[in-house]
N, C-alpha and C positions, 0 to 999 in steps of 0.2 A: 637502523632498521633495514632487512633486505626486502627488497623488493623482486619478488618470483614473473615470470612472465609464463602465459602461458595461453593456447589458444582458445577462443570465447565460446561459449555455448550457451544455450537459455534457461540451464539448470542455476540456481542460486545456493547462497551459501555453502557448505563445506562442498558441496555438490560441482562446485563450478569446476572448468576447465575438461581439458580433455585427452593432451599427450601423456603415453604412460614413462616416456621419459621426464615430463614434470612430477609427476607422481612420483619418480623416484627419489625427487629431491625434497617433497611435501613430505614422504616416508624419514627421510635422513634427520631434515629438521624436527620434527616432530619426536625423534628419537634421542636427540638433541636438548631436546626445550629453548630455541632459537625462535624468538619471534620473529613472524615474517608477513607481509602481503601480500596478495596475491593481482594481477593484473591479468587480465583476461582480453586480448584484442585478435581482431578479427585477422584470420589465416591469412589472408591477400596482403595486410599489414605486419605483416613479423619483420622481414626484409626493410622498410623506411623505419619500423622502431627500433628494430635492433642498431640498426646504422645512425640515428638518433642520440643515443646513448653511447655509442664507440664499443659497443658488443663485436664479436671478430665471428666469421660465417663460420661453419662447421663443416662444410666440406665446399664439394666442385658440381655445379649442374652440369648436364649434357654436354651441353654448348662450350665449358669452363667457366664458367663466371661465377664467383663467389655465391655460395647457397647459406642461407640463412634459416634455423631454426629455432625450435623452443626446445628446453627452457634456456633462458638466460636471466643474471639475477644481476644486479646492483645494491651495491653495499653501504650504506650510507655510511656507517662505523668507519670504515678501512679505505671507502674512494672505490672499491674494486667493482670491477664488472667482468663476469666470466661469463662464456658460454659455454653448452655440452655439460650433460649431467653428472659424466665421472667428473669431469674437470671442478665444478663446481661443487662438490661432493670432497673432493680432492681439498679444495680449496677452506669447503667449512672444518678440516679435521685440521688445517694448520692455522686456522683465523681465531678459531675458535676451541684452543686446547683443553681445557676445560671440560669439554664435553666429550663424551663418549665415541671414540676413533672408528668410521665405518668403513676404513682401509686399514687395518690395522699392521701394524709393521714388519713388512720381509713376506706382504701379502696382496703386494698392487699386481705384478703379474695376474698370479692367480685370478683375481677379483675382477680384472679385465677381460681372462680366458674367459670366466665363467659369465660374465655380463654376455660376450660375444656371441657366446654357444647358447645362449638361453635364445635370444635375438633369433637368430641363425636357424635351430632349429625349432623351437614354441614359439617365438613369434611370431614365425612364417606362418605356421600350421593354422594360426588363429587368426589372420587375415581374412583367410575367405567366411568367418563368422565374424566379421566384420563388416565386410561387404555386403555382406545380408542383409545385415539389419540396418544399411543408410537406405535411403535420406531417414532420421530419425528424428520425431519430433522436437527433439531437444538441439536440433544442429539451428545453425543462423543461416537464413538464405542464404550470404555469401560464403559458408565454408561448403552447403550442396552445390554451390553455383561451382566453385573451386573442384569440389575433388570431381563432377562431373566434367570440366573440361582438360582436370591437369591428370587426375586420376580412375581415368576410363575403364580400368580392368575391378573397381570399387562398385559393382554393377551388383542387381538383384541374381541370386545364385538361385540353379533347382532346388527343390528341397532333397534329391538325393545328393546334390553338391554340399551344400550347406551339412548333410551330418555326415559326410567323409573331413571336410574339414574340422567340426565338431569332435570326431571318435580320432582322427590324427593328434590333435590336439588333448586330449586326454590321455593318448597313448602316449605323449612324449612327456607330458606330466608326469604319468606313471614311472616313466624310466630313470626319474627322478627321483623322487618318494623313495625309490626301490635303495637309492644309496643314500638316505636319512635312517637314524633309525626312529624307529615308530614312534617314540615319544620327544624326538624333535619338535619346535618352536620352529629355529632359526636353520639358517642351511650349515653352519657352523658349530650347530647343537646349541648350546644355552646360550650363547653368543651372536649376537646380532652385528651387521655386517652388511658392506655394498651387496652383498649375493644377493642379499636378502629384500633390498632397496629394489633391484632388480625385477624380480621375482613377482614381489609387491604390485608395483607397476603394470606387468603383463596381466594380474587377474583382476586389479581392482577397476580398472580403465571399464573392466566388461559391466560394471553398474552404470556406465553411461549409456547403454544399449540395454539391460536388463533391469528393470525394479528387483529391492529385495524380495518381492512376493512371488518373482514369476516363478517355474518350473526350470528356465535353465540355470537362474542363478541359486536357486535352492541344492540343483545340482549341480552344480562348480562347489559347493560351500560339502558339500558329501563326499565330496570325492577321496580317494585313497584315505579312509577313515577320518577325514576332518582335519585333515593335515592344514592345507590352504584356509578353510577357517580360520585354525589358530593361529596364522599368520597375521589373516587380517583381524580377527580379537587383539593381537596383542597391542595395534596401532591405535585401535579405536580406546584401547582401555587403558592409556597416555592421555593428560590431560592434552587440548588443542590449544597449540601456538599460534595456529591462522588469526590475525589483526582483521577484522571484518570491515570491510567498507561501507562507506555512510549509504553508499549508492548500491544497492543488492543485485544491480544489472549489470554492473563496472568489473 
């Protein structure tokens, strides 16, 4: 069985967690039909658990010293423990041959570029609609307690800030869309793929900030004809792999 890690929030069931790099790897498995569990601990604790378990950091802080993030998963199958969600994405397409390849071959560059570029420029854009909407009632004291003193620039935005971030962010979406064609699925046409895990990740993260019923996610789900929609339809309409915990807070 793997075991996913990812940061805790007070949403339960399928609802849990919060990086949308975990979400990439929730997208992968679930495309897969890979059972798996999900573990949910608190931001301030990622660093002692991942080191816990013999996870390797994912980059360098400030200072240099070993940074540690989510996700990282352990394998009970194979022993293995990755971190970083291409890596572990990487890792499900060789563990698990069988299942459907979301690197698929003589396409890791690419898949890399395009995770990078997506990051780089839509990720960026949708931060300050992020920052908007913390402290959210769905967060744990200590991940507001965190990003207020580790991530200061995660501050209440104007509301003309907040929709220049908003309309950047649909703009760069659009620029997207624009080289799919219309009745695209996947970023690869009927073929599903890391892009696509990606992709994924960046919009569905935004239901942790937004219910299905508000006004901004009704319009994220409209956008460029219903494209992202049918994104996230296609995940939803995959039976679910997630192993539910006995503990619905866990």
């Amino acid at each position: 069985m793997i075991t996913l890690y990812d940061m805790k929030t007070l949403h339960t069931g399928t609802r849990r967690g919060l990086s949308p790099h975990t979400w990439k790897v929730r997208f992968a498995l679930r495309f897969k039909g890979i059972p798996y569990t999900l573990k949910c601990i608190e931001i301030g604790d990622i660093e002692a658990t991942a080191k816990s378990i013999g996870a390797l950091p994912t980059g360098k802080k400030v200072d240099g010293s070993p940074r540690y993030t989510v996700p990282f998963i352990q394998d009970s199958k194979t022993g293995k423990i990755i971190s970083e969600s291409f890596e572990i994405i990487e890792y499900l397409d060789v563990a698990y041959p069988e299942t459907i390849s979301m690197i698929p071959k003589g396409t890791r560059v690419l898949q890399g570029y395009f995770a990078d570029a997506v990051y780089k420029i839509i990720g960026t854009q949708i931060l300050p609609v992020y920052a908007s909407a913390m402290p959210t009632p769905y967060q744990t004291r200590e991940t507001t307690e965190w990003f207020r003193i580790n991530r200061p620039q995660f501050t209440k935005l104007s509301p003309e800030q907040e929709k220049e971030g908003w309309e950047k962010f649909r703009s760069e979406l659009g620029e997207l869309a624009k080289l799919m064609k219309e009745t695209d699925v996947f970023a690869m046409g009927d073929r599903v793929s890391f892009a696509d895990c990606v992709l994924f990740g960046q919009i569905i993260v935004l239901k942790f900030f937004w219910d299905e019923e508000t006004t901004e996610w009704k319009e994220m789900m409209s956008l460029h004809g219903g494209r992202w929609s049918r994104l996230i339809t296609a995940y939803y309409n995959l039976p679910d792999v997630e192993i539910q915990p006995e503990d619905p807070s866990s």
